[in-house]
N, C-alpha and C positions, 0 to 999 in steps of 0.2 A: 484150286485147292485152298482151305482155309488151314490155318495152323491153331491146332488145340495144345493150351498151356496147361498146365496143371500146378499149383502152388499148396504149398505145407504139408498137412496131412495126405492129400491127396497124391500127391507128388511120392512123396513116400510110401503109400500103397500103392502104386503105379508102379514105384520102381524105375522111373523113368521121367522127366520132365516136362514132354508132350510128344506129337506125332504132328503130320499132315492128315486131313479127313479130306474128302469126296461128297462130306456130309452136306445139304441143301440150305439146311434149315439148323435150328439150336435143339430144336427135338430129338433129330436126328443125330445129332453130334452127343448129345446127351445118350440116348439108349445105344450108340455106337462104345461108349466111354463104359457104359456099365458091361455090355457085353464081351467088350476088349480086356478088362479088368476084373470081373467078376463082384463079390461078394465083400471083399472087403473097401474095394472103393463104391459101392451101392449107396454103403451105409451115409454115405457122405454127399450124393448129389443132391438129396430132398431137401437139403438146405442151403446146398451153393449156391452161391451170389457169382451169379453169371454175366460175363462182359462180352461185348461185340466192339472191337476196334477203340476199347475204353469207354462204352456207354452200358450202363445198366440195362438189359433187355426188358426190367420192370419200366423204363423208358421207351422204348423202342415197341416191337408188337411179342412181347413175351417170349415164349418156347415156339412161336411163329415165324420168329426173325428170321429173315431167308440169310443166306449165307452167299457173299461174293466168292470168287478169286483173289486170294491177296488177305480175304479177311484175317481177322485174329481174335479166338474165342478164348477167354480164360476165365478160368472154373478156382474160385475162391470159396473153402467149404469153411464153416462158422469156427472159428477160436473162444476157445475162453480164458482167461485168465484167473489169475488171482493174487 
């Protein structure tokens, strides 16, 4: 099982910090997250910066990345300031 983190805004629409998934891949960990949360954390995964054991999956093979035992997926959705 990989453990999905959730941080900021996400976290806060979640309601909860992360879970374990069963998920294979980052794809799947992704449309597991939306349909575990719904609507209001949706809004937020088109633009998360997604991590696989602290690499950018824009590194690695994208929303293809397969997923270990042990991994750890964290879902960083964009901030803005000002």
């Amino acid at each position: 099982m990989a453990t999905v983190k959730l941080f900021t805004m996400l976290r806060k629409a979640a309601g909860e910090q992360g879970y374990e998934s069963s998920a294979r891949t980052v794809a799947e960990v992704l449309k597991e997250v939306e349909e575990r949360y719904g609507e209001e954390v949706r809004k937020y995964l088109k633009n998360c910066i997604v991590l696989v054991n602290g690499r950018n999956i824009a590194q690695l093979k994208g929303k293809r990345t397969k997923l270990d035992k042990g991994d750890e997926v964290s879902l960083y959705p964009p901030v803005a300031g000002g």
